[in-house]
Phi, psi and omega in degrees: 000146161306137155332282166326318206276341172291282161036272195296315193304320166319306224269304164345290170322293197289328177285323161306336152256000173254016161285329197274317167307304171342285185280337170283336164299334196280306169317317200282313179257323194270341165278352145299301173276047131265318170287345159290314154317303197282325176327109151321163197277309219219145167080196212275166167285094165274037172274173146266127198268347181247351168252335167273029112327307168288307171297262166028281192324306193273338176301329181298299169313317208278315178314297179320272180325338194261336152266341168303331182292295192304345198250299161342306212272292160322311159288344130338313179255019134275309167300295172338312187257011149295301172326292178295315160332302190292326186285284155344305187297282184285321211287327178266339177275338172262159162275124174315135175270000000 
């Protein structure tokens, strides 16, 4: 394979996994803190309990994409500088002919 396409393949690889970190951190923590925003402070619920039900649903999805983007973005830049490292790295190991 070309040196570029390991590169990218690399680079790839971190992003897919830190889109996949992303979200799963993200599923763990914003429904705790959602379900902490919605609690009422004191007494009965004085809402529409199904359209915040709905919102909840879609603040959470919105949450999720959001870490997956932010978890994408760290894994980018984290392969890039796995990547370049790694590059540097061998580019000193072989000896100029």
């Amino acid at each position: 394979m070309a040196p570029r396409m390991t590169f990218l393949r690399g680079v790839l690889n971190f992003v897919v996994a830190g889109a996949l970190l992303g979200v799963l951190l993200t599923s763990f923590v914003a429904p705790r803190f959602m379900a902490w925003d919605n609690t009422p402070g004191m007494g009965k619920a004085l809402c529409d309990c199904a359209e915040t039900t709905r919102q909840t649903a879609s603040r959470l999805v919105n949450a999720q994409l959001i870490g997956c983007g932010v978890g994408a973005a760290v894994g980018a830049i984290a392969g890039i500088a796995f990547g370049v490292t790694r590059r540097k790295k061998q580019a000193a190991a072989t000896p100029a002919a």
